[in-house]
C-alpha positions in Angstrom: 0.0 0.0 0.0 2.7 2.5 0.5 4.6 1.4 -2.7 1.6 2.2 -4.4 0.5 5.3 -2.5 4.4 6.3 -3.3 3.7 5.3 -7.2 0.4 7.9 -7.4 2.3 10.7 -5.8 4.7 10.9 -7.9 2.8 10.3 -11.5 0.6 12.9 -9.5 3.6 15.5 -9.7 4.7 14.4 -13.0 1.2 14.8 -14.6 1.1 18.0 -12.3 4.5 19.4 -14.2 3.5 18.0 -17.1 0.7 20.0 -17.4 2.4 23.3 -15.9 5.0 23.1 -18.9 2.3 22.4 -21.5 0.7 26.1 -20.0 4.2 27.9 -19.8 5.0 26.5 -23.6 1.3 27.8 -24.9 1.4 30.9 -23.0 5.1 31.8 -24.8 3.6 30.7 -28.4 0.5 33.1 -27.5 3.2 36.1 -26.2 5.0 35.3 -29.6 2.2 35.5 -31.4 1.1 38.8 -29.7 4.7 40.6 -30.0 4.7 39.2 -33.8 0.8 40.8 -34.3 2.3 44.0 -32.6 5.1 44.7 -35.0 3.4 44.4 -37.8 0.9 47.2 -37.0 3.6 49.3 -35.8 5.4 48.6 -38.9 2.1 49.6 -41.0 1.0 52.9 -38.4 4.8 54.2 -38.8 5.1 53.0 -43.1 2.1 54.9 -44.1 2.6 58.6 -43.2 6.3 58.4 -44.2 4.9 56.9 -47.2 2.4 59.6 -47.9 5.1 62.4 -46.6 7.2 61.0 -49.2 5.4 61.0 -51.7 3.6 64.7 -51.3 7.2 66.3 -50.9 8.2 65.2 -53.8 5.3 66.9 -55.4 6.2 70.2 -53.7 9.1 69.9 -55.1 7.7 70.7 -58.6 8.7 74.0 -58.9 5.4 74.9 -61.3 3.6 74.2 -57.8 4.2 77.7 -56.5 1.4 78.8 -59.7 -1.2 76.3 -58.4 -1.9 77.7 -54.6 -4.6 75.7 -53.9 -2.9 72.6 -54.7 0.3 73.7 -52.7 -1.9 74.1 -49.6 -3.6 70.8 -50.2 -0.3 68.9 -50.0 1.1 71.1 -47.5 -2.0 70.0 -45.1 -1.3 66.5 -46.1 2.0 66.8 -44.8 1.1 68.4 -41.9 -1.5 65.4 -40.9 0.6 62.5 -41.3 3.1 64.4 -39.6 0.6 64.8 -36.7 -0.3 61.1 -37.4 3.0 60.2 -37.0 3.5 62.1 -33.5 0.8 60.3 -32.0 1.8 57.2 -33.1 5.8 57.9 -31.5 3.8 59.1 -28.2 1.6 55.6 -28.1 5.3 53.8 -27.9 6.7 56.2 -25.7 3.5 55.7 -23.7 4.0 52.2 -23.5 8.0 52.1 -22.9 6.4 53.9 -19.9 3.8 51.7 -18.9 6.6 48.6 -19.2 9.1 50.0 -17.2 6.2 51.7 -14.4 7.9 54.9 -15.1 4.6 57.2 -15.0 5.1 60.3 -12.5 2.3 62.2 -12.7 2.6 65.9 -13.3 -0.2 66.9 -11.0 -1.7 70.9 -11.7 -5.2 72.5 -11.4 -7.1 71.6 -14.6 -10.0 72.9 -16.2 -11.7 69.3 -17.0 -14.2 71.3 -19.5 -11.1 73.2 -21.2 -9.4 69.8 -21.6 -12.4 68.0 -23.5 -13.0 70.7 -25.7 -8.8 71.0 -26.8 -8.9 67.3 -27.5 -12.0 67.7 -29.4 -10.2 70.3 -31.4 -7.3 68.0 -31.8 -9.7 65.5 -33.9 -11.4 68.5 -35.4 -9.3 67.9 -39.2 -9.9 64.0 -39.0 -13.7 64.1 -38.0 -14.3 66.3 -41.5 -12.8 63.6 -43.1 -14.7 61.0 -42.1 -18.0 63.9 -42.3 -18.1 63.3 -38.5 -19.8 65.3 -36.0 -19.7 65.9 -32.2 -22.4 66.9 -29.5 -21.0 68.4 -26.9 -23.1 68.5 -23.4 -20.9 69.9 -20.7 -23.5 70.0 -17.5 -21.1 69.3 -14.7 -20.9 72.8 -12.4 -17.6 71.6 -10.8 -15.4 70.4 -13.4 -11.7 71.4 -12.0 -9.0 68.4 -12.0 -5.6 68.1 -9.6 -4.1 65.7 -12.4 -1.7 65.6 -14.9 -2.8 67.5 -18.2 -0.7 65.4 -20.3 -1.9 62.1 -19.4 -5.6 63.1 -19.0 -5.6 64.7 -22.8 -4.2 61.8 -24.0 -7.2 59.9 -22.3 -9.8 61.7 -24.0 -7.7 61.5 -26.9 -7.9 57.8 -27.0 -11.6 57.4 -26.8 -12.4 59.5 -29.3 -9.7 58.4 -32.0 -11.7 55.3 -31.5 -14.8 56.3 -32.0 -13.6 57.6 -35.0 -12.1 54.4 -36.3 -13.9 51.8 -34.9 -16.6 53.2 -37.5 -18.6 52.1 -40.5 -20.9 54.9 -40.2 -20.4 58.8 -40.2 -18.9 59.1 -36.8 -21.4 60.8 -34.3 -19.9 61.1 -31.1 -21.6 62.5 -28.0 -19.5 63.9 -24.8 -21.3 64.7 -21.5 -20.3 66.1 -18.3 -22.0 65.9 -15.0 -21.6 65.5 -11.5 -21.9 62.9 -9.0 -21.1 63.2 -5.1 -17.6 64.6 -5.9 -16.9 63.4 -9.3 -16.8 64.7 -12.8 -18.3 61.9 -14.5 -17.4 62.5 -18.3 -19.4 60.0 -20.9 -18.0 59.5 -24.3 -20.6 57.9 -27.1 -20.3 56.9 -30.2 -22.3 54.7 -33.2 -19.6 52.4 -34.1 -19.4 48.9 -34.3 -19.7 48.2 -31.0 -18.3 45.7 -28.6 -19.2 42.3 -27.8 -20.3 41.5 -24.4 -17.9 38.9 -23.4 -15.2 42.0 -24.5 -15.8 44.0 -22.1 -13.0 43.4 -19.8 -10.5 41.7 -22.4 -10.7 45.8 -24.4 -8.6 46.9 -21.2 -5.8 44.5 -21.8 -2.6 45.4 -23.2 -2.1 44.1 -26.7 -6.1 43.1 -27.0 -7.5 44.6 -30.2 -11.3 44.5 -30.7 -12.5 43.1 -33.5 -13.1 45.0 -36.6 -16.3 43.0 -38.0 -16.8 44.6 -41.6 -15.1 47.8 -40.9 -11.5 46.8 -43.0 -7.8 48.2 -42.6 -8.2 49.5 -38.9 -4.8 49.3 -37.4 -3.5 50.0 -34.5 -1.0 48.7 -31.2 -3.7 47.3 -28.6 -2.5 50.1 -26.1 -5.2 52.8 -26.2 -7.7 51.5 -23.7 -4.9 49.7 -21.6 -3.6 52.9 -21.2 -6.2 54.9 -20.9 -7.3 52.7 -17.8 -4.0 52.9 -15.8 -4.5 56.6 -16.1 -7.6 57.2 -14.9 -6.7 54.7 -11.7 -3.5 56.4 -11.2 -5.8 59.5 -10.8 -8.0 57.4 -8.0 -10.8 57.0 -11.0 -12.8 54.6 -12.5 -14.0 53.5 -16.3 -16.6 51.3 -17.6 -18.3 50.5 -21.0 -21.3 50.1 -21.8 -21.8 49.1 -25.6 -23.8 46.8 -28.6 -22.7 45.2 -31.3 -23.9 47.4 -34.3 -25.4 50.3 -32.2 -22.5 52.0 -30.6 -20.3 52.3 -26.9 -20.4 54.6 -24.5 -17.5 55.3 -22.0 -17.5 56.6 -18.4 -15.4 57.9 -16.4 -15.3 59.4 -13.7 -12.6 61.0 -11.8 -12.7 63.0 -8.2 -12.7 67.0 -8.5 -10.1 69.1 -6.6 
């Protein structure tokens, strides 16, 4: 009886090690698989506005170009774009060279929460007329001032509506609201995109997770945004949710303390 109560422990451990190397080997093919998906839309996000850079100087190099203003200014806005394409792109890396090595300080100052949502919305201003989007802007909250780090908060807002943007098969309408609850500015960003999935819900937050597209075709990007965006709004003692349907739209909340 002890031989064989000897015997079972130990095929016990080996089936027990067995199956622990059998999760560490899948778990390094799906981290492979992962850092491989990664470089290859970095590689595409980085190629295409160097691409289209490229190519539009070239044109402005055309000295007859200086007789055709309207045409100079068209590339020259092209240029101008990609090149602020480009910059957000650099900053998503940095962003998550950041995140990797837990280097985030925040750079805490009085904001103006209101001020901030409406600069970001100004950011997208050039790409929402090129989709023919729109924005509805409800700012109700009567306290709205932030101690946080302006930086990190834009880049928040940022985020949420870049995808609302391009997570889009429609004409991008996006809503933004303000209000207040106990001693929060609760801000809630809407859109009618493509939606998300139920059983996504958590899985959008994780680094390298990329929704899927459904029919909306050629949508790149790192898998960074919303990871991101939720480490900031904890680092500022706030909170984020989603609320969303497949075909309908999302909505995001958050809501973050006022100073």
């Amino acid at each position: 009886m002890g031989i064989w109560g000897f015997s079972s422990a130990v095929l016990l451990v080996v089936i027990l090690f067995f199956v622990y190397t059998l999760f560490v080997i899948l778990k390094q093919k799906r981290l492979s698989e992962v850092q491989k998906d990664f470089i290859n839309n970095m590689t595409h996000e980085f190629k295409t506005p160097i691409s289209t850079i490229a190519i539009s100087s070239e044109v402005l190099k055309d000295p007859s170009i200086v007789r055709e203003p309207d045409r100079l200014l068209k590339y020259a806005s092209v240029i101008e774009q990609e090149s602020n394409r480009l910059k957000h792109q650099v900053e998503r890396v940095l962003q998550m060279a950041q995140l990797d090595e837990k280097k985030i300080e925040l750079q805490k100052e009085s904001i103006d929460g209101h001020e901030l949502i409406q600069n970001a919305i100004h950011n997208y201003s050039v790409a929402l007329d090129k989709h023919n989007g729109d924005v509805m802007i409800k700012l109700e909250a009567t306290q709205f001032k932030l101690n946080g780090d302006k930086f990190h908060l834009t880049n928040v807002i940022n985020n949420l509506i870049d995808n609302a943007i391009k997570y889009n098969s429609n004409l991008p309408q996006i809503a933004i609201r303000t209000y207040n609850k106990k001693e929060l500015l609760c801000v809630e960003i809407e859109d009618n995109g493509i939606g998300i999935a139920p059983e996504n819900y958590q899985k959008i937050f994780e680094r390298f997770y990329r929704i899927p597209t459904g029919n909306v075709h050629d949508v790149k990007g790192f898998g960074l945004g919303l990871n991101y965006v939720k480490l900031i709004v904890e680092a500022h003692k706030g909170s984020i949710s989603v609320e969303s349907e497949l075909g309908k739209g999302t909505v995001f909340k958050i809501s973050l303390p006022i100073s």
